[in-house]
N, C-alpha and C positions, 0 to 999 in steps of 0.2 A: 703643538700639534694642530692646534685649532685655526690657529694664523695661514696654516699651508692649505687649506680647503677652500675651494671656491666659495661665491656667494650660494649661487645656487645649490650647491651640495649641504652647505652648513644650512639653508634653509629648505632642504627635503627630510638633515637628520632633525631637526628641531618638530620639521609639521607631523615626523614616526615617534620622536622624544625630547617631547618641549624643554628636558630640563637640560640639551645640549649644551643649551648656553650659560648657565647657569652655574656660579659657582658655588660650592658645597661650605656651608657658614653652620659651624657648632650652635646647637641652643643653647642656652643657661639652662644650666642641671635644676634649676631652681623650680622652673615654669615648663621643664617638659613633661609632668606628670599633669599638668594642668592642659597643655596642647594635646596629648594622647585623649583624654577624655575627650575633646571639646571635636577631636578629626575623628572617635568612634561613635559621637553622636551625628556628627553629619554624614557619616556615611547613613546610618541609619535613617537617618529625616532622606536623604536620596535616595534610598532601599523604596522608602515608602511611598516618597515621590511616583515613585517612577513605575512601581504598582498602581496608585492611582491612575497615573497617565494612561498607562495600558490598556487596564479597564474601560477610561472615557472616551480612549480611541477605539476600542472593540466596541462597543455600543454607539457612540456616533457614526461608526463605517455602518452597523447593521442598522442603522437608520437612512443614511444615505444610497445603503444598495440592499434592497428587502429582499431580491433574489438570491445575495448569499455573499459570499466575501472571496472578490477576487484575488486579494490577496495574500489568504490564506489559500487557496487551492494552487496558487501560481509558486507558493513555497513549498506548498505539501507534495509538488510534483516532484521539484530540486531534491526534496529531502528523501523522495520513498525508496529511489537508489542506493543511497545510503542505508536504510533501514532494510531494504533488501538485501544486501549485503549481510549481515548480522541474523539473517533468519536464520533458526537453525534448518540444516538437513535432515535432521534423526531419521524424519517417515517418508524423506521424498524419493527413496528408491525401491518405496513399498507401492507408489501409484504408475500405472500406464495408460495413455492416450492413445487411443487408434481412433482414426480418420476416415470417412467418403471422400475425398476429394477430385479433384479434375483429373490427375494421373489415373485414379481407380477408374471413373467413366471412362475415360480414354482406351485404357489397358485392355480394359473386360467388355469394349464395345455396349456399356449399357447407360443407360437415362435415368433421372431424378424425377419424381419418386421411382427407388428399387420394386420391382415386385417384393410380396411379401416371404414368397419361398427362398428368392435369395438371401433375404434378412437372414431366413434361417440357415441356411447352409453357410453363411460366411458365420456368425454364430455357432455353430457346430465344432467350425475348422479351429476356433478357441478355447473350446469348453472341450470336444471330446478327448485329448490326447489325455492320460491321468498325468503323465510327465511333467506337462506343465499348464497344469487348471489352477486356474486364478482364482485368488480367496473370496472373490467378489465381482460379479458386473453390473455395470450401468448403462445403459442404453438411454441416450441422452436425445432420441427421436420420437415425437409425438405422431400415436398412431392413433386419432381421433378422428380425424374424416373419412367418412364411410363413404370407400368405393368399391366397385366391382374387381374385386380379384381373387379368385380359388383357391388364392395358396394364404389365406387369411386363417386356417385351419392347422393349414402346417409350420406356421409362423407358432399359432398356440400351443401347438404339441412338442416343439420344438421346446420352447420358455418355460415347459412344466418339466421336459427331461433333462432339462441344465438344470433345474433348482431341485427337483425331486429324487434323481438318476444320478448325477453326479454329483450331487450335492455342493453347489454353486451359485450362492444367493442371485435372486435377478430381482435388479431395481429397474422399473420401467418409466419413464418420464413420462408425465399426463398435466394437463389443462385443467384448473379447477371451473368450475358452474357455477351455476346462478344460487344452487342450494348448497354452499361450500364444504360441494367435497369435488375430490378428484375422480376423472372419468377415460378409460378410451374407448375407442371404437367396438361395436357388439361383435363376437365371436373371438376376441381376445377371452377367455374366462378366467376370472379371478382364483380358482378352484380345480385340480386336477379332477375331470369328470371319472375317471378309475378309482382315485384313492380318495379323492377326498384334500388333499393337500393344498395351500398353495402356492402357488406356480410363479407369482412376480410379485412385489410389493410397488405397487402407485408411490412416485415421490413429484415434491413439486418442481418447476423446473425457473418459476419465477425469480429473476434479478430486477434491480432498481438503481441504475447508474444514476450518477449523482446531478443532480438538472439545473446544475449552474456549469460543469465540466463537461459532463458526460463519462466520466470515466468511474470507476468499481471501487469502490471507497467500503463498501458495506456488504454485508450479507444476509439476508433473512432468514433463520435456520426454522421456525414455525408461524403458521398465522390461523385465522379461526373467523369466518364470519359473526358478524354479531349486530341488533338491532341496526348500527351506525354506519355498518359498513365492515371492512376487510381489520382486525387486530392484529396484532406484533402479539409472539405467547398460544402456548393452549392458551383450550377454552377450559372454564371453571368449571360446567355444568358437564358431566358425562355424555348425556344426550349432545351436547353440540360437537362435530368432526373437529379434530384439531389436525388441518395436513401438514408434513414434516417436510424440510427440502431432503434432496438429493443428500447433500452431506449429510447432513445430521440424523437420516435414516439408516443412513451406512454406519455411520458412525457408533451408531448406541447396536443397531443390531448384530454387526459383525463385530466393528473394533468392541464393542461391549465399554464404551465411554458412559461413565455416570458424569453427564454435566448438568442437572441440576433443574430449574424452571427457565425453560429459554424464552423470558418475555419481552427481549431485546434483539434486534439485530444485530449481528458478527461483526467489528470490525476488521475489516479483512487484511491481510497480511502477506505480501507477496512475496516470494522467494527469487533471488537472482542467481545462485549457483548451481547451475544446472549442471549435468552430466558431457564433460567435450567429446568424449570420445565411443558414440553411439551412434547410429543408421538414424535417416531424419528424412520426413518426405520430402518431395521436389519444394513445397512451397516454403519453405524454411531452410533452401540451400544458403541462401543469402546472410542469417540471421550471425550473430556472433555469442561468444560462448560467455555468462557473463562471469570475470574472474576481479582478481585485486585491482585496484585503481584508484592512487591518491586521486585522481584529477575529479573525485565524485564529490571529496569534502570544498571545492569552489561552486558559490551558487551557481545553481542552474542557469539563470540570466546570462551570470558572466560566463560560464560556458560554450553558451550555444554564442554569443558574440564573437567567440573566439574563434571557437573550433566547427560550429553551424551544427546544424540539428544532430544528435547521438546516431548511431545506428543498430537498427531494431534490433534486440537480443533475443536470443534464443529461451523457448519454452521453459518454464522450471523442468516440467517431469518430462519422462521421456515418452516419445511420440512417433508413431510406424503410421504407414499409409495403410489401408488394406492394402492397396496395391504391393506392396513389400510382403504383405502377411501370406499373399499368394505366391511371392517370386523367390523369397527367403529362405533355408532350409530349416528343419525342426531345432536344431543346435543351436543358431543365432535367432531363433526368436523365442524363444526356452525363457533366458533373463527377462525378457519384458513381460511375459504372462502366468508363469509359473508363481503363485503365493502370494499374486498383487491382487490391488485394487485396479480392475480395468474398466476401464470409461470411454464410452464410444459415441461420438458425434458425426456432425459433416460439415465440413469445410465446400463449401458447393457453392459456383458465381450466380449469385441470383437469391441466394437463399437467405433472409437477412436475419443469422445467428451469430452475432458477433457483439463481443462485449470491448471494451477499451480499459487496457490494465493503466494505472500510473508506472508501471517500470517496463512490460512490455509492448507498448499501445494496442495498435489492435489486433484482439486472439479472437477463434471462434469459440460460442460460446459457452462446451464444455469444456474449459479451463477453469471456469469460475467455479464449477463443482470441486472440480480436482483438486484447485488452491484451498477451499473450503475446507475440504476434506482434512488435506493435509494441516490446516491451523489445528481443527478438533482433534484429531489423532497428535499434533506437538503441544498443546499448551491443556487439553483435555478440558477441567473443569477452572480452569483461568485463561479460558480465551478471553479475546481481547473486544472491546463490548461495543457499543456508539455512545457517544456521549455529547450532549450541545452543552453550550453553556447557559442556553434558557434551562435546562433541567438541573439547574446547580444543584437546589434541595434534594433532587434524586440522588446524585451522587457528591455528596458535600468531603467527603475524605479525599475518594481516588482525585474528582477534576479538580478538587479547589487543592489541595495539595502538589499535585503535577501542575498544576497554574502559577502559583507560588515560587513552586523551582524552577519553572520555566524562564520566568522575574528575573529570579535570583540570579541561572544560570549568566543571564545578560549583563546585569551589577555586577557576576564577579570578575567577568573579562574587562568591564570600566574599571573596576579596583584595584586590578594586576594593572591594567596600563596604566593609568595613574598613577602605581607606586613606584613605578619606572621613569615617569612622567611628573615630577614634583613640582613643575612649574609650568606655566601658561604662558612667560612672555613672549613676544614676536622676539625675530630676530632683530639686531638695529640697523635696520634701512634708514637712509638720511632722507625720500620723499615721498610723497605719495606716488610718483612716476612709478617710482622703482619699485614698489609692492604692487600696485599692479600688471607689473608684469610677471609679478611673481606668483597669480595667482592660480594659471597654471595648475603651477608645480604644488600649489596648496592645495587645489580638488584634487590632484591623482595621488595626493597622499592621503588626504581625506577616505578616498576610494581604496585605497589598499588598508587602512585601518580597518572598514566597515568589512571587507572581504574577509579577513581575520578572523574579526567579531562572527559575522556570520557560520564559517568554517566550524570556531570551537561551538556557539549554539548547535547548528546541527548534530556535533557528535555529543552533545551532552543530551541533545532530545532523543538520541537511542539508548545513549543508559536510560533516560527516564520511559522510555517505552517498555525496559527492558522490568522494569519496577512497579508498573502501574499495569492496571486491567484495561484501560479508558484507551481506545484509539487513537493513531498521530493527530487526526486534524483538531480538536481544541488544544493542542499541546501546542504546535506549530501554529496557531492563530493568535493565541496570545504573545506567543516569543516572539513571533512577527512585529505585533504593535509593540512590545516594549524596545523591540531593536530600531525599528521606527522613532519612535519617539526619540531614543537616545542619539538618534541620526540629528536630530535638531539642533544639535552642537555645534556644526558647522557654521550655522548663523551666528550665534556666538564670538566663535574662534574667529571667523573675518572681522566682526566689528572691534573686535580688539587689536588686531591685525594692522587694520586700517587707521584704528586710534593712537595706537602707541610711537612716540618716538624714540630718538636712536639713543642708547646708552652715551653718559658722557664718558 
């Protein structure tokens, strides 16, 4: 069989399974319990290898680029698709997004900033029906600059009969001060002047995109001034304010989540299965729906070489314009408001609220509450946390354990092709002419091994996501370097390549 195959071909199946050529010779039953020991300890000393290596390459990269590791972020991109993928749905048809956007100015003939009376009448038009009152809203607009306008009064009486009258929590976005707490503009009153009540709860509105990407990697769910500056966490001491974000205000006060001492920030968790078959405003005509797709387990690199850059996906949760909330009948906007969580921002050109997801680039930027949200409400008190590897003593189980498998995952796709793989020899070319031309055909199998390799890592680092509390990027940074490393084989395989002659 082997005689009828070209050169070429018997040496593309040898660079995918070196042992092609290779014929198959019994051991002596004598010395093969002595060779099993001697290949389960070398796998072991290469286990441990190749750990080492990882490590030396994860600390020399963070020496060579103090700003952060490119790549690891440039894998954690490849990889969040896939993990997107895998996010559960459970609560994502418990949140709605409604929008400001250029359709809504357009439509309704009006300019940015709204007066404050219209805040409230658009406001109204989603709270008052009882039919379909939302279990929660967010109003993801900072009303801290104090201007001249007389409907600043009816905006507050507004915000006290949604939360007091219909009973419909209202979370208000605010700017924290100099003396850390949260603040907005005077005439908003924290306190229904009638009863006594109140009327909206201040949440914070701050995100922290990551400053080697830019893109949403993290979430702050509390922080607390203190001597040194702004802390991650309440604050110890009663007397100092501890302000809570957006999610995690909603979270514990309506969804009623016991999650615990949050002295870390969220790793954040993106969802890519969104809803296909729902009303979408004009600026997300374009967007696509995200569904199955082998084509996500090939890195990203080779991806986008192939096929050129992805095209933008569509929102996780579902998402109406105002502009529709006006033009819509009460029956198809029922499902989006009735029983959810509603989150209102503005998509407005000029305004610069915009965050960068890794699965849907850039969203405005109440999405980042929404996805929040939604991680606390699916994973409750095992969200998913930040972890560096400088804080290994902090977390010495979750990261050095998911680091480990991470290792491991990479040794055992060498060990599975290796045992496929029993031999290393070249094929028998009779010159050096002739193998180099064959070299080729030895990097593009090279390149389809490593694609593999990479393939099975990233679906093993969603089980391991799926296992561990710690976020993708120390997962994906260390499997990065040990796939790295093991890439250095290549040099190897040639100089034998090159060394070897032809079978007599």
């Amino acid at each position: 069989m082997q005689g009828r195959l070209g050169p070429k071909t018997r040496f593309l199946l040898f660079c995918l399974y070196p042992s092609f050529d290779r014929k198959g010779q019994d051991e002596d039953a004598a010395i093969r319990p002595e060779r099993t020991r001697t290949r389960i300890a070398g796998w072991i000393a290469h286990y441990l290898i190749l750990v080492v290596a990882s490590f030396a390459l994860l600390a020399t990269s963070d020496r060579l680029l103090p700003q952060g590791m490119v790549v690891t972020r440039f894998m954690a991109t490849g990889q969040a698709p896939l993990n997107a993928y895998y996010y559960p749905p459970t609560t994502r048809d418990e949140i709605s997004v409604l929008m400001y956007d250029q359709a809504f100015l357009s439509e309704t003939g009006s300019a940015w900033p709204l007066p404050y009376a219209d805040h409230a009448d658009w406001l109204l038009r989603i709270a008052a029906d009882a039919a379909s009152r939302p279990r929660a809203m967010m109003l993801d607009i900072t009303f801290g600059q104090e201007r001249n306008d007389p409907g600043i009064g009816r905006l507050a009486e507004t915000l006290c009969q949604i939360q007091n009258e219909f009973h419909v929590p209202v979370f208000l976005a605010a700017l924290s001060s100099e003396d850390g707490r949260l603040k907005v503009r005077s005439g908003l009153h924290a306190l229904d002047p009638k009863t006594g009540k109140p009327c909206f709860t201040l949440v914070d509105i701050k995100v922290l995109p990551d400053a080697l990407d830019g893109q949403l990697w993290s979430y702050q769910l509390s922080r607390h001034m203190a001597p040194e500056g702004w802390q991650n966490g309440p604050a110890e001491q009663a007397s100092t304010p501890t302000i809570r974000s957006a999610a995690l205000a909603i979270a514990e006060d309506v969804g009623h989540a016991k999650l615990g001492k949050e002295d870390e920030p969220m790793a954040l968790m993106w969802g890519l299965l969104n809803r296909p078959d729902e009303q979408r405003p004009q600026f997300f005509q374009d967007c696509h729906n995200g569904e199955k797709d082998w084509w996500r387990l090939v890195p990203g690199f080779v991806r986008e070489w192939v096929a050129g850059p992805p095209p933008p996906l569509c929102p996780y949760h579902s998402t109406l314009s105002m502009a529709q909330v006006a033009s819509l009948d009460s029956d198809t906007l029922l499902p989006y408001f009735h029983d959810r969580y509603v989150f209102i921002g503005a998509a407005i050109p000029g305004i610069n609220d915009q965050i960068v997801s890794p699965v849907h680039g850039p969203l405005p930027g109440v999405y980042a509450h929404a996805m929040a949200l939604d991680n606390l409400l699916t994973y409750k008190d095992n969200y998913k946390t930040v972890a560096e590897w400088s804080e290994l003593f902090r977390h010495p189980t979750s990261l050095l354990g998911a680091g480990l498998l991470a290792v491991f995952c990479v040794f055992l796709i060498r060990f599975v092709y290796m045992r496929l793989a029993n031999s290393n020899e070249p094929p028998p070319l009779s010159d050096l002419r002739k193998k180099l031309r064959h070299i080729p055909t030895f990097a593009l199998a090279w390149l389809l091994k490593l694609i593999v390799r990479l393939a099975a890592v990233m679906l093993l680092i969603v089980l391991l996501q799926k296992c561990f509390r710690i976020g993708m990027l120390p997962v994906v940074e260390l499997a990065a370097m040990a796939v790295f490393a093991e890439a250095f084989e290549l040099l190897e395989k040639l100089k034998k390549y090159l060394e070897a002659t032809p079978h007599a």
